[in-house]
N, C-alpha and C positions, 0 to 999 in steps of 0.2 A: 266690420266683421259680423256684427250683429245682423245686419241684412244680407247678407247671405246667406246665416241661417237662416231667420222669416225663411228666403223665397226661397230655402231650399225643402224648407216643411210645408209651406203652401203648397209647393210643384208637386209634392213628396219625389223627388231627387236626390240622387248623392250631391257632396260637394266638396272639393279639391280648396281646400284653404291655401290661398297663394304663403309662399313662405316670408314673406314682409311683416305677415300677421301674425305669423304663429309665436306663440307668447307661453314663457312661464312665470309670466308676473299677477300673482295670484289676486292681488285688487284690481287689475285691467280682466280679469275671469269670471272675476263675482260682477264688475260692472255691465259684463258681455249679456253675460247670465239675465241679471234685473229688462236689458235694455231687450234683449230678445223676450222676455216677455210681454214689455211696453209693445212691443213692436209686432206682436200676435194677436195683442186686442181682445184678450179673452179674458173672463173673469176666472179665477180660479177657486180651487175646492177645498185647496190644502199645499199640502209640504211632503213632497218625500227627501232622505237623506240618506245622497251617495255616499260609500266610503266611511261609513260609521266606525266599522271595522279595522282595529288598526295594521292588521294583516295586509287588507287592501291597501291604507295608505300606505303603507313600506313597501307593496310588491309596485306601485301605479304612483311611486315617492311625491305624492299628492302630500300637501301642509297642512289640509284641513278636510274634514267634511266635505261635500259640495252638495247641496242643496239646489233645489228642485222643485218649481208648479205642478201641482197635481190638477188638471183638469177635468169638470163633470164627465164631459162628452168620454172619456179616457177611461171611466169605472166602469166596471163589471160585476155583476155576482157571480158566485163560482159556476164554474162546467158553463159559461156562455161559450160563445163561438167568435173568437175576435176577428174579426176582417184581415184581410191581408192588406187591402188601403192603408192601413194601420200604421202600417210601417215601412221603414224607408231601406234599411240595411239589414236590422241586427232583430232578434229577440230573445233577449239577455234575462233568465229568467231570476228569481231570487226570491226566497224565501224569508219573511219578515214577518213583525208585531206592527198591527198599527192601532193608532186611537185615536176616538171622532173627542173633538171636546165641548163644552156645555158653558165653558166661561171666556170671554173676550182677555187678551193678555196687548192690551194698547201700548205702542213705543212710549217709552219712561226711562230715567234719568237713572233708577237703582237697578240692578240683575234681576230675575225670578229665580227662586230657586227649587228645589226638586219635590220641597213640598206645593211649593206654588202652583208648579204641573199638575201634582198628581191630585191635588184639590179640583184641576179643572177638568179631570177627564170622567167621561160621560161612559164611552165605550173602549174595549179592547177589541182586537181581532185579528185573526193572522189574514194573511195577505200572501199574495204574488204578483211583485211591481216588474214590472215587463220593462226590459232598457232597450232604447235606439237611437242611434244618432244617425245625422245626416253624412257627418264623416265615415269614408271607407274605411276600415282597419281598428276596431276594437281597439285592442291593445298598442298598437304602433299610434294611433293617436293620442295615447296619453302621453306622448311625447311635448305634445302641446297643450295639454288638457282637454281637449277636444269634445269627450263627451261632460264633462264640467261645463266647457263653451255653452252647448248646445241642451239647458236645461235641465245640467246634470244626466244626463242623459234616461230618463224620464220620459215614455212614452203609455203608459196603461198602467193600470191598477186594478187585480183582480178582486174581489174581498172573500171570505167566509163568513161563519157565523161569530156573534155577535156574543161576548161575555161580559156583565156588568157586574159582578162577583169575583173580581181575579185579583183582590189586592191582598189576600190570603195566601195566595198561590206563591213557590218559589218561583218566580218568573225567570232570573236568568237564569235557573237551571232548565226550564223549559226545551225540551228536544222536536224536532220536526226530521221527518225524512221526505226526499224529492226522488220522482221517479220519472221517467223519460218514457212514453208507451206502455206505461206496465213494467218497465226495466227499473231497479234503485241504479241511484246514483251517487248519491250522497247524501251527508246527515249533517247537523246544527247544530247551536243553541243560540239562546237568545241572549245571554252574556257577550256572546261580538259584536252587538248593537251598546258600545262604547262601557260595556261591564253590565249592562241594563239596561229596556228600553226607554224609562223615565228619565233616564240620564241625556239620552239621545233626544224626546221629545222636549226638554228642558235646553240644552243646546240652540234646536233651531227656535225657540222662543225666544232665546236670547240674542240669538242671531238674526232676526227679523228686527228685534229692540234696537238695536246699534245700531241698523241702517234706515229706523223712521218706519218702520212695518207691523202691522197689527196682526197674530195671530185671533180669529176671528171664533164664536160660540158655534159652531158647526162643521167644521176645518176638521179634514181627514191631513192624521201625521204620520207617516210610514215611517219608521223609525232605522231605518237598515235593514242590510243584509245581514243572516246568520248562518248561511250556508255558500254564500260565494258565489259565482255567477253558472249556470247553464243553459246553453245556446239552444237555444231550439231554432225549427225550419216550420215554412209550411205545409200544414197538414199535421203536427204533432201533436199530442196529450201530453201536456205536465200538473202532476199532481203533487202536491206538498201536503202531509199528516203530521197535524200538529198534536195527536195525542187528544190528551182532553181539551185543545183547546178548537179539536175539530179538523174538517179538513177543506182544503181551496183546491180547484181544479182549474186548471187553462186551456182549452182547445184554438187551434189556430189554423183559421182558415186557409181555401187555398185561392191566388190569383183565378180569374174566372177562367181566364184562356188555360190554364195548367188545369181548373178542375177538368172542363171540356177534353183536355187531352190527354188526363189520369197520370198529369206528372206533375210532382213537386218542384218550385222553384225554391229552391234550395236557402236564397237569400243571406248566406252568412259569408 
């Protein structure tokens, strides 16, 4: 299974997972997960975390979290222009807190806990983690976990600006609103990244711990969604305003042959 993903993100192609494979056995998910990244060869940057929200896990009856490699080549600063190479299906937008951290959290034998996180973080910032998977059908593959299979479904990371003063702040009452072209669409908070996001970044700390993984001193950790997912196409602007915590934008490119012909390939 895992190779099929690889060579479906190498090719950047869809992939019809034959149904022998398809699985809701949530430790053959996680190991899918780990092995398609062995199987990518790439160093990673960080961590983001699908499904923080328990909303998500009840509507997508996911068990847990699903976690996610965040790749260099994959970041962006706000208002770039993401390729449409980029992506293979979907672009699954989401409005999140992330933070870079300053201190190494090495697999060990005891938990971290929430003060252990927030001792190591360096930076906050909000975000827009862009989801895609190789598999057709968003939502009908969460029949099999599909985009959990495939990286969590984890493809780009936008970031904004940079707050190193936020531990004053109510954080999960923090509000963000997402716009579509200059259209709203919907609004957040940061309390569905599991009540908090330190909660969340504490999580996948511990979740790396248990399976022999080091959360590393420069490691960007998106901590969830707080607004739930919107689809964007090529050619669109999405913008998230996180208030004072700033704002992140996403422009997204169009296929060469569609810009050449002033038509969107629609891709969702």
């Amino acid at each position: 299974m895992a190779a099929l993903i690889v060579g479906g993100r190498r090719a950047r192609r869809t992939v019809e997972l034959p149904e022998r494979l398809r699985t809701r056995h949530w430790p053959s998910v996680e190991s899918v997960l780990l092995s398609v990244e062995g199987g990518l060869g790439l160093a990673g940057a960080g961590w983001k975390i699908g499904a923080a929200s328990e909303d998500v896990r009840r509507a997508e009856r996911l068990p847990s979290p699903s976690p996610g490699v965040i790749y260099p080549h994959t970041i962006f600063p706000s208002d770039a222009l993401l390729p449409a190479s980029l992506f293979i299906n979907y672009r699954c937008c989401e409005c999140e807190f992330a933070f870079r951290v300053n201190l190494d959290f090495p697999a060990r034998a005891d938990p971290y806990t929430a003060a252990d996180a927030r001792a190591g973080i360096e930076a906050l910032f909000p975000v827009l983690e862009i989801g895609d998977s190789v598999f057709p059908d968003w939502y009908g593959s969460s029949g099999y976990f599909g985009t959990c299979l495939d990286n969590g479904g984890g493809a780009a990371l936008v970031t904004g600006p940079e707050t190193r003063d936020w531990r004053d702040a109510d954080l999960p009452e923090a509000g963000m609103d997402a716009y579509l072209n200059g259209r709203y669409i919907k609004s957040g908070r940061a309390s569905a990244a599991m009540g908090h996001p330190v909660t969340s970044l504490t999580w996948l700390i511990n979740w790396a711990r248990e399976r022999g993984r080091a959360i590393r001193a420069g490691d960007v950790v998106s901590t969830g969604t707080c607004t739930g997912h919107l689809f964007a196409a090529p050619g669109d602007t999405v913008r998230a305003d996180f208030g004072p915590f700033g704002v992140v934008q996403a422009r997204f490119g169009l296929p060469d042959d569609a810009a050449q012909a002033g038509i969107a390939d629609q891709g969702r």
